[in-house]
mmCIF file of the N, C-alpha and C atoms, coordinates in Angstrom:
data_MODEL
# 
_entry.id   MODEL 
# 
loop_
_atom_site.group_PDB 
_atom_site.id 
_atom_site.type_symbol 
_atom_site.label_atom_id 
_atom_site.label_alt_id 
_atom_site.label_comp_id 
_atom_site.label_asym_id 
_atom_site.label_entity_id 
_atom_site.label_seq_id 
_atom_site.pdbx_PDB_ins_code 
_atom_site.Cartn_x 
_atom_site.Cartn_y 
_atom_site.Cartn_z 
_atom_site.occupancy 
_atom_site.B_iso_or_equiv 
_atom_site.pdbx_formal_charge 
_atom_site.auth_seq_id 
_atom_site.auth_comp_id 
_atom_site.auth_asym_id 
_atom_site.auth_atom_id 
_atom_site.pdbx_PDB_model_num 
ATOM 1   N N  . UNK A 1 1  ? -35.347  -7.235  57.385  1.00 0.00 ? 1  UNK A N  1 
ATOM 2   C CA . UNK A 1 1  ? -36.366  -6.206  57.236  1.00 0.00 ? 1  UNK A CA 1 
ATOM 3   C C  . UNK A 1 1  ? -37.758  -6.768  57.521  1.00 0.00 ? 1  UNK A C  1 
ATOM 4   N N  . UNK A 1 2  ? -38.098  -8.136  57.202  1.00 0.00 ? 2  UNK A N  1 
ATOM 5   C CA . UNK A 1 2  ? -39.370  -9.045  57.329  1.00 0.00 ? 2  UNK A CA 1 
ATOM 6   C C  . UNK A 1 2  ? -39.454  -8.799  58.419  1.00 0.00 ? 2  UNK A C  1 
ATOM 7   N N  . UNK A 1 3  ? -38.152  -9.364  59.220  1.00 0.00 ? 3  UNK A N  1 
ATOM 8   C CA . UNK A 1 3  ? -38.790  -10.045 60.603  1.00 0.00 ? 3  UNK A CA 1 
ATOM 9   C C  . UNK A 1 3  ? -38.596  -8.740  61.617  1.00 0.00 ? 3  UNK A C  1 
ATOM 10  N N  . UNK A 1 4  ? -38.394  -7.348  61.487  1.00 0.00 ? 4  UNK A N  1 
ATOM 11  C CA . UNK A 1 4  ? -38.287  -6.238  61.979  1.00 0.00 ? 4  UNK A CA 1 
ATOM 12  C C  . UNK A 1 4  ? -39.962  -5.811  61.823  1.00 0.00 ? 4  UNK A C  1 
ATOM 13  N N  . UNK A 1 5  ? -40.417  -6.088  60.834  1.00 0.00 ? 5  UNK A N  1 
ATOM 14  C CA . UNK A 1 5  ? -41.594  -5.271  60.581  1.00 0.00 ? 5  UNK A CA 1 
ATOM 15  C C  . UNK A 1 5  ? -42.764  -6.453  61.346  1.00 0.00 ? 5  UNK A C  1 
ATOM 16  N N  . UNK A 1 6  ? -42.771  -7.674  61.169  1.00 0.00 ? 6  UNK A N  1 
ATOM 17  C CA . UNK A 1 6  ? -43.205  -8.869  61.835  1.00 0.00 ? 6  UNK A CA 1 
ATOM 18  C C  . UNK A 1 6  ? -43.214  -8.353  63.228  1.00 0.00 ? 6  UNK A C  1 
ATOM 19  N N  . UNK A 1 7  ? -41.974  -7.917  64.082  1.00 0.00 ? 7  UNK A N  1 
ATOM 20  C CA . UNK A 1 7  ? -41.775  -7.662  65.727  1.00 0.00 ? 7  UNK A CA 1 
ATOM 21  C C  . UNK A 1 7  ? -42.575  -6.216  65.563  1.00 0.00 ? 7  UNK A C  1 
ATOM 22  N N  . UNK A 1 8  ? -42.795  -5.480  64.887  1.00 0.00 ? 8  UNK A N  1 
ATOM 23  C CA . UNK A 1 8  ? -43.927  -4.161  65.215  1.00 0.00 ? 8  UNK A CA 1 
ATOM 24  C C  . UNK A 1 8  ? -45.146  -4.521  65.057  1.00 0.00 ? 8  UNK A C  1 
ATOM 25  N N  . UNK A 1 9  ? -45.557  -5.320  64.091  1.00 0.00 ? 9  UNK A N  1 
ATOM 26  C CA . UNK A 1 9  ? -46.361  -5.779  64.027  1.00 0.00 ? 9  UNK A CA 1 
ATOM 27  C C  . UNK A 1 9  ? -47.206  -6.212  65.422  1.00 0.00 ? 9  UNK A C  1 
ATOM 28  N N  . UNK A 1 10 ? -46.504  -7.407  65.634  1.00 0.00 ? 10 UNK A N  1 
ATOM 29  C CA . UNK A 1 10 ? -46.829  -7.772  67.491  1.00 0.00 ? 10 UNK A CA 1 
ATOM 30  C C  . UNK A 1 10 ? -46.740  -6.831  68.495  1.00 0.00 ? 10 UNK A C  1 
ATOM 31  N N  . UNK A 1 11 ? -46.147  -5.951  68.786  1.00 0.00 ? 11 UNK A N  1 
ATOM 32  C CA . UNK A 1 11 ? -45.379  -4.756  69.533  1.00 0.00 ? 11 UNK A CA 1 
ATOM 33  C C  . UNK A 1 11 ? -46.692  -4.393  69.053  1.00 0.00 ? 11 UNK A C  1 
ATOM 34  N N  . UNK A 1 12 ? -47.210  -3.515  68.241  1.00 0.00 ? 12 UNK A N  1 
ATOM 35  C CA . UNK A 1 12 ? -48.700  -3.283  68.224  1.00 0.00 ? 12 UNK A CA 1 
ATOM 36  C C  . UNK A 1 12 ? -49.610  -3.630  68.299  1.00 0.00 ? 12 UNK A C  1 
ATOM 37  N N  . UNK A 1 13 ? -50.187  -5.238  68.086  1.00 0.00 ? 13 UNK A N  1 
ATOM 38  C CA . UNK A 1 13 ? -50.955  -5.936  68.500  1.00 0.00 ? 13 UNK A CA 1 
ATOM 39  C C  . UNK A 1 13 ? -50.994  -5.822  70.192  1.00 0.00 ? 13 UNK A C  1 
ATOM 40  N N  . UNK A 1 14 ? -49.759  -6.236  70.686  1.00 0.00 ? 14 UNK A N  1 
ATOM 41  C CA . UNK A 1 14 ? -49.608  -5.983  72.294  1.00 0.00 ? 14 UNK A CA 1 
ATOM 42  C C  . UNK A 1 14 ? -50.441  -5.028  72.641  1.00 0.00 ? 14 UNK A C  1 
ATOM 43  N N  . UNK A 1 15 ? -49.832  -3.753  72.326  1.00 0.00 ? 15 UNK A N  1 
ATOM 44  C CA . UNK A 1 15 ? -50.182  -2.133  72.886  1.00 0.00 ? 15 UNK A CA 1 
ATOM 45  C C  . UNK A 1 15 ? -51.571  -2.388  72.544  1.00 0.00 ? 15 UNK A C  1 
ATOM 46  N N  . UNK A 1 16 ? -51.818  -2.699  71.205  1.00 0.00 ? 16 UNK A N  1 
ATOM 47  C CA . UNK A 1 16 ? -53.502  -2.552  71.544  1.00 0.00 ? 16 UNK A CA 1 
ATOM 48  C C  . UNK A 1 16 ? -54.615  -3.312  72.510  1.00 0.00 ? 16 UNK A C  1 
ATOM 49  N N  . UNK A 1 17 ? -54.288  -4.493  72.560  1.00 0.00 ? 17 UNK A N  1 
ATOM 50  C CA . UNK A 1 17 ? -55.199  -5.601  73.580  1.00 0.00 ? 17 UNK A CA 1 
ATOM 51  C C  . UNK A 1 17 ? -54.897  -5.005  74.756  1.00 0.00 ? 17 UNK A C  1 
ATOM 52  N N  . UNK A 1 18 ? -53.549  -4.118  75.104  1.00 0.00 ? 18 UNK A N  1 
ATOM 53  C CA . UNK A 1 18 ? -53.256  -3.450  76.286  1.00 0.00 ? 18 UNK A CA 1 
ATOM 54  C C  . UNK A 1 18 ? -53.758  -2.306  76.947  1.00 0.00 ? 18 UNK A C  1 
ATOM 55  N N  . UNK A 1 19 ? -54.487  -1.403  75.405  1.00 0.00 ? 19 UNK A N  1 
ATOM 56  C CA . UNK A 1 19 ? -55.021  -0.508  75.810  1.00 0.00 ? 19 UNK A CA 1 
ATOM 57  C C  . UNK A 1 19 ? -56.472  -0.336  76.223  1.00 0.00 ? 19 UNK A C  1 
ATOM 58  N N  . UNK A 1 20 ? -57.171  -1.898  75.269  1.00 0.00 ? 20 UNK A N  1 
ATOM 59  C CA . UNK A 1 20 ? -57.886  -1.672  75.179  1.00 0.00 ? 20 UNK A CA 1 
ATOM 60  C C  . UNK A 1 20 ? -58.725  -2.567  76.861  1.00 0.00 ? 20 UNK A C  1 
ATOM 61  N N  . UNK A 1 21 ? -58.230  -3.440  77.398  1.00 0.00 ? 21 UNK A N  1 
ATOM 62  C CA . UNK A 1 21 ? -58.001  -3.182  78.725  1.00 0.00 ? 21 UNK A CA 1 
ATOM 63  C C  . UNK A 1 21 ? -57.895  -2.757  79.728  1.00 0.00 ? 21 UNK A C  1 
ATOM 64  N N  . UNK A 1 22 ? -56.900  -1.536  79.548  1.00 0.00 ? 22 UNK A N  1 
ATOM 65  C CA . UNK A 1 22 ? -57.270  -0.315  80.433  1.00 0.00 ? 22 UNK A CA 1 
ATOM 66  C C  . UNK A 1 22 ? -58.372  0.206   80.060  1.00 0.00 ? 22 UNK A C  1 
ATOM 67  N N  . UNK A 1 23 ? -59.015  0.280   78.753  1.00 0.00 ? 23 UNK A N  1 
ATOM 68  C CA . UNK A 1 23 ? -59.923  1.106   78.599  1.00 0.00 ? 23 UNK A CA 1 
ATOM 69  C C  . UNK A 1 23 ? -61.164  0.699   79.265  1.00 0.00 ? 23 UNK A C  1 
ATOM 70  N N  . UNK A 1 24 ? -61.438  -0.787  79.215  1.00 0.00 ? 24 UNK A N  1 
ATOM 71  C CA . UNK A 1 24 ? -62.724  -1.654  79.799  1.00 0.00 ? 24 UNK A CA 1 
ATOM 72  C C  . UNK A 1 24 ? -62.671  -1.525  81.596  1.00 0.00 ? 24 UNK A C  1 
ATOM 73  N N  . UNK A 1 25 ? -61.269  -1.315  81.959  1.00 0.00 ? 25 UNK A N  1 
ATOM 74  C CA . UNK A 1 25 ? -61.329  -1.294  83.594  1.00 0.00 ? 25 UNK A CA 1 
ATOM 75  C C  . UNK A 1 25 ? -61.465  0.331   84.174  1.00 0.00 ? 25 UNK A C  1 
ATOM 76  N N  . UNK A 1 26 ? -61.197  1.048   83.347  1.00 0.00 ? 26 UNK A N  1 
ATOM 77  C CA . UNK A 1 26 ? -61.141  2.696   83.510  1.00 0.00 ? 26 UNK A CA 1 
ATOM 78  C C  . UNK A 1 26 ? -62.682  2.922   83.820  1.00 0.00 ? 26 UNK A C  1 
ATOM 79  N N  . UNK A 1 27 ? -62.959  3.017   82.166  1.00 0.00 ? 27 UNK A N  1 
ATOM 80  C CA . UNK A 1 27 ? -64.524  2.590   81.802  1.00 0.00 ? 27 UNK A CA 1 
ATOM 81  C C  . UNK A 1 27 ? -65.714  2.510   82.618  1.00 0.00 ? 27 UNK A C  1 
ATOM 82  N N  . UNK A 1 28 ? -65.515  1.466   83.595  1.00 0.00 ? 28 UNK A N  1 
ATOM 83  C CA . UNK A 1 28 ? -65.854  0.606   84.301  1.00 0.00 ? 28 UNK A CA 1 
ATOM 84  C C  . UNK A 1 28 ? -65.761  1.049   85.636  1.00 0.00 ? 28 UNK A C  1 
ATOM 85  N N  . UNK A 1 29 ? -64.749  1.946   86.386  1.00 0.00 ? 29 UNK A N  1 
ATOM 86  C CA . UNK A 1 29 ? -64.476  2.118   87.543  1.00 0.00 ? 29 UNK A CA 1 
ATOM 87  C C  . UNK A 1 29 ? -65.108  3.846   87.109  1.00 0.00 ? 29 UNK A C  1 
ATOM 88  N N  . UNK A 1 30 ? -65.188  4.280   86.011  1.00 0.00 ? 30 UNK A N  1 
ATOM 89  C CA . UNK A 1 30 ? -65.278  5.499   86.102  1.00 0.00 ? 30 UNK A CA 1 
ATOM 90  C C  . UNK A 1 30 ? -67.059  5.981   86.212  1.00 0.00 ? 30 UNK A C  1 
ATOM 91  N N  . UNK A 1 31 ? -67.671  4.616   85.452  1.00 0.00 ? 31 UNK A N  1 
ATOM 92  C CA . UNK A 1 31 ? -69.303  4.716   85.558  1.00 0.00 ? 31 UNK A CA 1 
ATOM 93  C C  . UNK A 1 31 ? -69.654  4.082   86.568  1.00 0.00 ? 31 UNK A C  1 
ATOM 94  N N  . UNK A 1 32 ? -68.874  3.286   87.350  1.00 0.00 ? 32 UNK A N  1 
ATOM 95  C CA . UNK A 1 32 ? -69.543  2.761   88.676  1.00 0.00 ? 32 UNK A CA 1 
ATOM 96  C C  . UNK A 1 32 ? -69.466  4.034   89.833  1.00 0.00 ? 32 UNK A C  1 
ATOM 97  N N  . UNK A 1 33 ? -68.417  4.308   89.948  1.00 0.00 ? 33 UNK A N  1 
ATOM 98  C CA . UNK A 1 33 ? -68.100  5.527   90.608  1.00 0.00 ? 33 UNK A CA 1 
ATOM 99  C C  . UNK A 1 33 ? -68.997  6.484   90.554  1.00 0.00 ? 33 UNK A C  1 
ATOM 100 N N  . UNK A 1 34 ? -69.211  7.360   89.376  1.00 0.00 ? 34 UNK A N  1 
ATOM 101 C CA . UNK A 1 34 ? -70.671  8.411   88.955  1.00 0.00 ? 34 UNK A CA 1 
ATOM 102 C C  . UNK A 1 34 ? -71.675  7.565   89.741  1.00 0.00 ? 34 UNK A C  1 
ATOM 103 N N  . UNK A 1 35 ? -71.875  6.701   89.178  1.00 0.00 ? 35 UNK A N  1 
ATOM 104 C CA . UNK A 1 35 ? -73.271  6.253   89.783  1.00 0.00 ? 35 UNK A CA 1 
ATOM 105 C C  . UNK A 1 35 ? -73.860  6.099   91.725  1.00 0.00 ? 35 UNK A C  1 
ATOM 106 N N  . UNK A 1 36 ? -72.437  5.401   92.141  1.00 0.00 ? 36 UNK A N  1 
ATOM 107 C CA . UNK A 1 36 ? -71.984  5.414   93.575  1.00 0.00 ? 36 UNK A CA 1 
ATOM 108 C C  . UNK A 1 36 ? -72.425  6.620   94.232  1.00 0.00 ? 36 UNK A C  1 
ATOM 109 N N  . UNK A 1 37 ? -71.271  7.657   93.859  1.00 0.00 ? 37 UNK A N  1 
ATOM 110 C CA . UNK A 1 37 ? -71.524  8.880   94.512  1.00 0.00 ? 37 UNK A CA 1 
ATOM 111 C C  . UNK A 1 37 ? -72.190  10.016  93.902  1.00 0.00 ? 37 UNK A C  1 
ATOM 112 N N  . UNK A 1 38 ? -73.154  9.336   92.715  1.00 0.00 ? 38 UNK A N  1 
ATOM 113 C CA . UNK A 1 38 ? -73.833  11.106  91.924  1.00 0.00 ? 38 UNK A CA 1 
ATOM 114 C C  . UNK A 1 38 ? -75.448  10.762  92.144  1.00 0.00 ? 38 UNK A C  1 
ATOM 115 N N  . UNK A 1 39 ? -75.733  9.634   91.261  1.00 0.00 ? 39 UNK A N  1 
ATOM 116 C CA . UNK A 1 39 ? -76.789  9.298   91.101  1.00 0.00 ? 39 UNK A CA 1 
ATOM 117 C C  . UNK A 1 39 ? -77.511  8.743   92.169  1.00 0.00 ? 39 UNK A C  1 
ATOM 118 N N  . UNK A 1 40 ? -76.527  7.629   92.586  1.00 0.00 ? 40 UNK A N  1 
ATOM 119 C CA . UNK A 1 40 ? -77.080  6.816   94.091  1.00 0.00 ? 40 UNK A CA 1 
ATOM 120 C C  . UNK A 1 40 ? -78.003  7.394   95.252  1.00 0.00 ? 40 UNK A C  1 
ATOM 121 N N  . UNK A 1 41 ? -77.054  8.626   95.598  1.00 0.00 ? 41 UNK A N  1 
ATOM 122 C CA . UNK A 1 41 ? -77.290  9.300   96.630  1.00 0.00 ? 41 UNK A CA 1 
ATOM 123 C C  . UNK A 1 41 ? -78.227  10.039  96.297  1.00 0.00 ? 41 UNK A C  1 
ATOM 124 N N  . UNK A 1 42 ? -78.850  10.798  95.036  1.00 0.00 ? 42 UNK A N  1 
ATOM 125 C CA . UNK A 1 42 ? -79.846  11.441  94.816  1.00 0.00 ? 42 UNK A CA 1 
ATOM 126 C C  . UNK A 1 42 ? -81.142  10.830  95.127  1.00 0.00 ? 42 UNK A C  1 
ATOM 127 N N  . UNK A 1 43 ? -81.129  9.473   94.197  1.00 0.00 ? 43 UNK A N  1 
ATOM 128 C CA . UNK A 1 43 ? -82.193  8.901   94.618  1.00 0.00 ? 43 UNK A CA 1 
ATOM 129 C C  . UNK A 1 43 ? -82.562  8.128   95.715  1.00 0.00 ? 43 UNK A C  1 
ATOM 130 N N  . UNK A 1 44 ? -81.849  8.650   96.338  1.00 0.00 ? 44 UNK A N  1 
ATOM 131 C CA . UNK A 1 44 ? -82.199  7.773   98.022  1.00 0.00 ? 44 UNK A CA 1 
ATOM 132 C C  . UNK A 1 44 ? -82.811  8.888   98.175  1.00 0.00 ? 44 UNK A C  1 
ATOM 133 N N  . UNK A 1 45 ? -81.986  10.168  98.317  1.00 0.00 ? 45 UNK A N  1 
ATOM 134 C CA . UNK A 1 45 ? -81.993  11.554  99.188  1.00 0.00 ? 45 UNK A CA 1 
ATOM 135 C C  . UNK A 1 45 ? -84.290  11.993  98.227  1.00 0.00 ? 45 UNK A C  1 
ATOM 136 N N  . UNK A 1 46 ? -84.129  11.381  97.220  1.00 0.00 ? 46 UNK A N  1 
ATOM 137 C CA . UNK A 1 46 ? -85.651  11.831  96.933  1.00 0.00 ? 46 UNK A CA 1 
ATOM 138 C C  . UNK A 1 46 ? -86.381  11.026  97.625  1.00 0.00 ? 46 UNK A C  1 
ATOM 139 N N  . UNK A 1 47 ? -86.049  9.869   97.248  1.00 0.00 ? 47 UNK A N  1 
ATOM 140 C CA . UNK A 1 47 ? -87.158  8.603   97.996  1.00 0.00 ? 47 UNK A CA 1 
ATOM 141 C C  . UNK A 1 47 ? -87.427  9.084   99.166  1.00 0.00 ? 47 UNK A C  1 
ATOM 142 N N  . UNK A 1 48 ? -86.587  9.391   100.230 1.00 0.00 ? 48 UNK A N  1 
ATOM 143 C CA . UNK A 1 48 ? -86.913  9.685   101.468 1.00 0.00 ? 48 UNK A CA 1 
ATOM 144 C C  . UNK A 1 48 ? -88.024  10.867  101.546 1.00 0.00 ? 48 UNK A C  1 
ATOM 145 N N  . UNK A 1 49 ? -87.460  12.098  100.478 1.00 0.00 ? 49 UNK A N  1 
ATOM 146 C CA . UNK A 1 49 ? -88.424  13.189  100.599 1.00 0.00 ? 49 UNK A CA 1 
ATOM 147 C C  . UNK A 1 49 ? -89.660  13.181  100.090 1.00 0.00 ? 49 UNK A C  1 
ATOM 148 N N  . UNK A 1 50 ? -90.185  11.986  99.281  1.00 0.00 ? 50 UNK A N  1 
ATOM 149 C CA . UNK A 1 50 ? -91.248  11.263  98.490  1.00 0.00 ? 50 UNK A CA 1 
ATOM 150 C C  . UNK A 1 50 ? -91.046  11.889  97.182  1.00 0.00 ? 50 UNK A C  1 
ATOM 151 N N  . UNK A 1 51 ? -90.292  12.158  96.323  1.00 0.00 ? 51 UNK A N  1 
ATOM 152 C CA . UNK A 1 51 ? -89.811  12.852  95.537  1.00 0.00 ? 51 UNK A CA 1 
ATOM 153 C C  . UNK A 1 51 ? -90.402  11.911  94.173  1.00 0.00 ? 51 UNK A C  1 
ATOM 154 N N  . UNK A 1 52 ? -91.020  11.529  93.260  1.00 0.00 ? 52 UNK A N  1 
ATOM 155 C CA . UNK A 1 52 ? -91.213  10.930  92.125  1.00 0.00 ? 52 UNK A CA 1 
ATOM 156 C C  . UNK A 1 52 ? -90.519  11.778  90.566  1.00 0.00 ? 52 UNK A C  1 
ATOM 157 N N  . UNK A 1 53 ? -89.533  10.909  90.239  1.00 0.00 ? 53 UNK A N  1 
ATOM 158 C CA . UNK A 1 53 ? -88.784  11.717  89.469  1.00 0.00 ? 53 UNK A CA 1 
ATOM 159 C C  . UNK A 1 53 ? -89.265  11.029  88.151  1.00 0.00 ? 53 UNK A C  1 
ATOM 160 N N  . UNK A 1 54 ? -90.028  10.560  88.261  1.00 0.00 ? 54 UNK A N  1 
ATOM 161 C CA . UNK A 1 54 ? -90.838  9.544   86.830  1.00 0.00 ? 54 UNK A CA 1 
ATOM 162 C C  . UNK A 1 54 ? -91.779  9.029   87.204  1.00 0.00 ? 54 UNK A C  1 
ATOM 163 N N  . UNK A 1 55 ? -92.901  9.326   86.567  1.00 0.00 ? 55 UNK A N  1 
ATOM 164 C CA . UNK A 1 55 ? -94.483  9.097   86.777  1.00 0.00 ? 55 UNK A CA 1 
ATOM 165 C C  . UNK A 1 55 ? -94.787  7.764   86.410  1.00 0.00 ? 55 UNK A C  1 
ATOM 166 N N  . UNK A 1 56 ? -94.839  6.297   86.995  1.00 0.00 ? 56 UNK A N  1 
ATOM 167 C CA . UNK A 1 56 ? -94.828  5.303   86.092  1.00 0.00 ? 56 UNK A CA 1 
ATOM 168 C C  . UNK A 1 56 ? -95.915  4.518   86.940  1.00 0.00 ? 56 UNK A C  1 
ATOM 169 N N  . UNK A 1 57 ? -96.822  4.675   87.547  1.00 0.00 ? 57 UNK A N  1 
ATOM 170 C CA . UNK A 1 57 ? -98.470  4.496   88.331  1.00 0.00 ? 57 UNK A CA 1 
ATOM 171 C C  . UNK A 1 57 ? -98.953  3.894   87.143  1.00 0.00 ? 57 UNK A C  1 
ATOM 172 N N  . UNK A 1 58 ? -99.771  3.035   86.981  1.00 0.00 ? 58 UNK A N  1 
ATOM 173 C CA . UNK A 1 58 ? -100.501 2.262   86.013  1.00 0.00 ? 58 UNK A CA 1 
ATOM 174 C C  . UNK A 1 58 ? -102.034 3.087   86.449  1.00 0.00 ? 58 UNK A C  1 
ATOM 175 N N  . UNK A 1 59 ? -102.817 3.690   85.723  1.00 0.00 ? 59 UNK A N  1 
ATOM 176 C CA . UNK A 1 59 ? -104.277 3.744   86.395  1.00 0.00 ? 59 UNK A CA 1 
ATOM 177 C C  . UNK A 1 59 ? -105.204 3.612   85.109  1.00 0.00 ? 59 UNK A C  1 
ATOM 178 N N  . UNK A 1 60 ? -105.700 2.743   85.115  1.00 0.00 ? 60 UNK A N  1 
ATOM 179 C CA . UNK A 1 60 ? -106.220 1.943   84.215  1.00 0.00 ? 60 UNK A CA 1 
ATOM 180 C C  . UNK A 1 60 ? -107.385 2.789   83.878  1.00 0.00 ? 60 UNK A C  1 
ATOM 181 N N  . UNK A 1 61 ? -108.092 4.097   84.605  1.00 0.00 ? 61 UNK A N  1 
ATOM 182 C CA . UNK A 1 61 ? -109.331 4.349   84.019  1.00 0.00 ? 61 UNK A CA 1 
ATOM 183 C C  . UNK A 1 61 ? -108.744 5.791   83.251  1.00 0.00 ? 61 UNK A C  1 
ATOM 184 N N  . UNK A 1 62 ? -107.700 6.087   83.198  1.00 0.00 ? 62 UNK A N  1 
ATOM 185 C CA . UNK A 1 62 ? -107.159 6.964   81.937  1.00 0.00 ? 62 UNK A CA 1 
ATOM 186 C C  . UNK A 1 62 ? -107.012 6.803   80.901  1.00 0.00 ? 62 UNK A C  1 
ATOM 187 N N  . UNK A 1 63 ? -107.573 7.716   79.688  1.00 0.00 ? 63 UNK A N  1 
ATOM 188 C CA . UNK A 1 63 ? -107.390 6.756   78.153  1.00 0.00 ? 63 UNK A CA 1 
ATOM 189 C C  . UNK A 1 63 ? -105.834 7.267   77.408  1.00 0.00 ? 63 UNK A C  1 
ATOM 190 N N  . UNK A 1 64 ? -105.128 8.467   78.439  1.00 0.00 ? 64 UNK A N  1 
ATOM 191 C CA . UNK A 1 64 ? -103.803 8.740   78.026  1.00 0.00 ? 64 UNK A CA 1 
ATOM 192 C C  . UNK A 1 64 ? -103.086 8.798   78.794  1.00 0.00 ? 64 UNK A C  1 
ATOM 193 N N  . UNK A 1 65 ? -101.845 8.813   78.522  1.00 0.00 ? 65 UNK A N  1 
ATOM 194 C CA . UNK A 1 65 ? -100.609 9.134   79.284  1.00 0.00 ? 65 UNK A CA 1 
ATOM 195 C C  . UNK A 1 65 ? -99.943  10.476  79.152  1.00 0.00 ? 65 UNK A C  1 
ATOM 196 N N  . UNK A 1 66 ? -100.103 11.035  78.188  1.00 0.00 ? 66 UNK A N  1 
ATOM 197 C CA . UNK A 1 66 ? -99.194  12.044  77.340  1.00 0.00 ? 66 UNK A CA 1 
ATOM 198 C C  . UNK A 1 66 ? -100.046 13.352  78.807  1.00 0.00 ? 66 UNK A C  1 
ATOM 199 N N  . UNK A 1 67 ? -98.987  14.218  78.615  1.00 0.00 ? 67 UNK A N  1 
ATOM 200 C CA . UNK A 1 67 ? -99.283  15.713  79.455  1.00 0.00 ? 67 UNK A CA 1 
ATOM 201 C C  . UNK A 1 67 ? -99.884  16.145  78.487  1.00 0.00 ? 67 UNK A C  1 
ATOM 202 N N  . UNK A 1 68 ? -100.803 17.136  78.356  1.00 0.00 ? 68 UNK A N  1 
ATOM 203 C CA . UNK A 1 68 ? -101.595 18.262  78.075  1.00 0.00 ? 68 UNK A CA 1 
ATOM 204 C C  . UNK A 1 68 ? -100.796 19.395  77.575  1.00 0.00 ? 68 UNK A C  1 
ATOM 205 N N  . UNK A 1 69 ? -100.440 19.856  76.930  1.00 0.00 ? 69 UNK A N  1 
ATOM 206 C CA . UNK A 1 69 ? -99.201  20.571  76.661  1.00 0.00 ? 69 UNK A CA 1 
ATOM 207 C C  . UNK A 1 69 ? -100.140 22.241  76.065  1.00 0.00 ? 69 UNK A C  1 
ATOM 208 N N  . UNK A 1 70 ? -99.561  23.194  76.768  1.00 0.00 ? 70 UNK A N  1 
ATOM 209 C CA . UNK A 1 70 ? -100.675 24.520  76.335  1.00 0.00 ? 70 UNK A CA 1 
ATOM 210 C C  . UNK A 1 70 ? -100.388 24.939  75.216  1.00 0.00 ? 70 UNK A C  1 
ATOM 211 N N  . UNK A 1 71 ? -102.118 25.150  75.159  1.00 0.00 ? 71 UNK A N  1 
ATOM 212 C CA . UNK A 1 71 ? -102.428 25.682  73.516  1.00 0.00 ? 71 UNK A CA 1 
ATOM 213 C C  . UNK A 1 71 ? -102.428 27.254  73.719  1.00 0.00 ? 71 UNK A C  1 
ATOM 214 N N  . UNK A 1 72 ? -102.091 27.924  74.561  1.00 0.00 ? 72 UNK A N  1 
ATOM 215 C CA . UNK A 1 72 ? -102.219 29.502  74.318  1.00 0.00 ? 72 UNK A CA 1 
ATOM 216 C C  . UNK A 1 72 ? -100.915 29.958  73.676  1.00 0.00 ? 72 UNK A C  1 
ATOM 217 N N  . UNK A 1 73 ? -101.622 30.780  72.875  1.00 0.00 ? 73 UNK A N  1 
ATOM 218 C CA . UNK A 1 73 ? -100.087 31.550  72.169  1.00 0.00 ? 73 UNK A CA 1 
ATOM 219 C C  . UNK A 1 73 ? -100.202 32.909  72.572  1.00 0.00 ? 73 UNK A C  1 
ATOM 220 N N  . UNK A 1 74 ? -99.240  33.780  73.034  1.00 0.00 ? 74 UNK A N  1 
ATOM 221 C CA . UNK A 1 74 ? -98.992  34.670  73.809  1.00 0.00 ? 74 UNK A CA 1 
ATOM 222 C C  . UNK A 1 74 ? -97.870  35.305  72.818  1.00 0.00 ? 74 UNK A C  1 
ATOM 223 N N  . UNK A 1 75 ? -98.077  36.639  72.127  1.00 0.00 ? 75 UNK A N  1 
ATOM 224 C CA . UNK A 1 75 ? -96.960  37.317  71.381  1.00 0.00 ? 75 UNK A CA 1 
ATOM 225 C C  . UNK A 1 75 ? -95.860  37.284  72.230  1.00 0.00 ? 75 UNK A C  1 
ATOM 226 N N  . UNK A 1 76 ? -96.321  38.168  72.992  1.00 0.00 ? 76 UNK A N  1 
ATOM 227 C CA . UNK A 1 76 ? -95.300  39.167  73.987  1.00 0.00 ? 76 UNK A CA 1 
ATOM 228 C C  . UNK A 1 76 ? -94.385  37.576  74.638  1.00 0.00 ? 76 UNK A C  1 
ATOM 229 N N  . UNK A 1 77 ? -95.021  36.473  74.721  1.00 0.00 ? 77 UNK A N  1 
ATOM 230 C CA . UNK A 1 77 ? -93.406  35.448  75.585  1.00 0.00 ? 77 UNK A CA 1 
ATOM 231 C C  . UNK A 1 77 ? -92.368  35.009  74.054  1.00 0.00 ? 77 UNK A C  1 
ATOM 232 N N  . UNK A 1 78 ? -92.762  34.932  73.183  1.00 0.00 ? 78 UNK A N  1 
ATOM 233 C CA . UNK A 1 78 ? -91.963  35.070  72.223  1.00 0.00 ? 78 UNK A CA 1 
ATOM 234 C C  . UNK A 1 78 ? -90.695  36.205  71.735  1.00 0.00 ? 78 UNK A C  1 
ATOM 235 N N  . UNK A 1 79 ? -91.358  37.477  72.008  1.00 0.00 ? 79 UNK A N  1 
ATOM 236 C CA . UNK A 1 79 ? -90.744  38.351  71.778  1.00 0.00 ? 79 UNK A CA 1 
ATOM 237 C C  . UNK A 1 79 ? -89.275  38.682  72.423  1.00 0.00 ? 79 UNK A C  1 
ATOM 238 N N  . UNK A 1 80 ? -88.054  39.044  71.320  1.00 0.00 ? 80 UNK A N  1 
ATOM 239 C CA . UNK A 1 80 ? -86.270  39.121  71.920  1.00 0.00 ? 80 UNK A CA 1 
ATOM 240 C C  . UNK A 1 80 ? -85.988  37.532  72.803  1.00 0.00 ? 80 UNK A C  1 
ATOM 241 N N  . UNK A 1 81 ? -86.446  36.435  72.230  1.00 0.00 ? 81 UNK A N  1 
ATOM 242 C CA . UNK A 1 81 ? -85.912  35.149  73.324  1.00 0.00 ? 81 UNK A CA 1 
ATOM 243 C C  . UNK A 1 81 ? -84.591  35.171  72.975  1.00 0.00 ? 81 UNK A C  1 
ATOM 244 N N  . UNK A 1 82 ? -83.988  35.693  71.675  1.00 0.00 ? 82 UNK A N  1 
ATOM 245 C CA . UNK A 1 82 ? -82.360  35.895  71.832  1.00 0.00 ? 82 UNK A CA 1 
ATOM 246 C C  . UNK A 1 82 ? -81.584  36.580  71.717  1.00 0.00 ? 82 UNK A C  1 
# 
C-alpha cells in the first residue's frame, strides 16, 4: 500500500514538471506570436504614417506634463448615459 501510494506520488510529481513545461513553451510561443503578427505590424504600419501613439518628447520649457482635462459641465451630456 506504501509503495503504491509512493509510485503516485512520483506519477504526479512527473505530470506536474510536465505540465508545467508545456505551460512555459505554449506561454511563450503564444505571446511571441501576438506580438509578431498583432502588435509588430501596427507599429511599423504607424511609424511609417508618423503616427505617435505615446507622447514621450522631453521639452524642458513646460512646467507640466499632465493634459488639461475640461472643466465645463454640461447637464444635457450627462443626461440617459444608460
Amino acid at each position: 500500500m506504501i509503495l503504491a501510494l509512493q509510485i503516485f506520488k512520483g506519477i504526479k510529481r512527473l505530470l506536474s514538471l510536465v505540465g508545467e513545461a508545456f505551460r512555459l513553451i505554449i506561454n511563450t510561443l503564444l505571446a511571441g506570436t501576438t506580438y509578431i503578427v498583432g502588435i509588430g505590424p501596427v507599429s511599423i504600419i504607424g511609424k511609417l504614417c508618423g503616427k505617435e501613439f505615446m507622447k514621450m518628447k522631453l521639452e524642458p520649457h513646460t512646467s507640466t506634463y499632465w493634459d488639461k482635462a475640461e472643466t465645463s459641465f454640461i447637464k444635457s451630456d450627462y443626461y440617459r448615459q444608460f
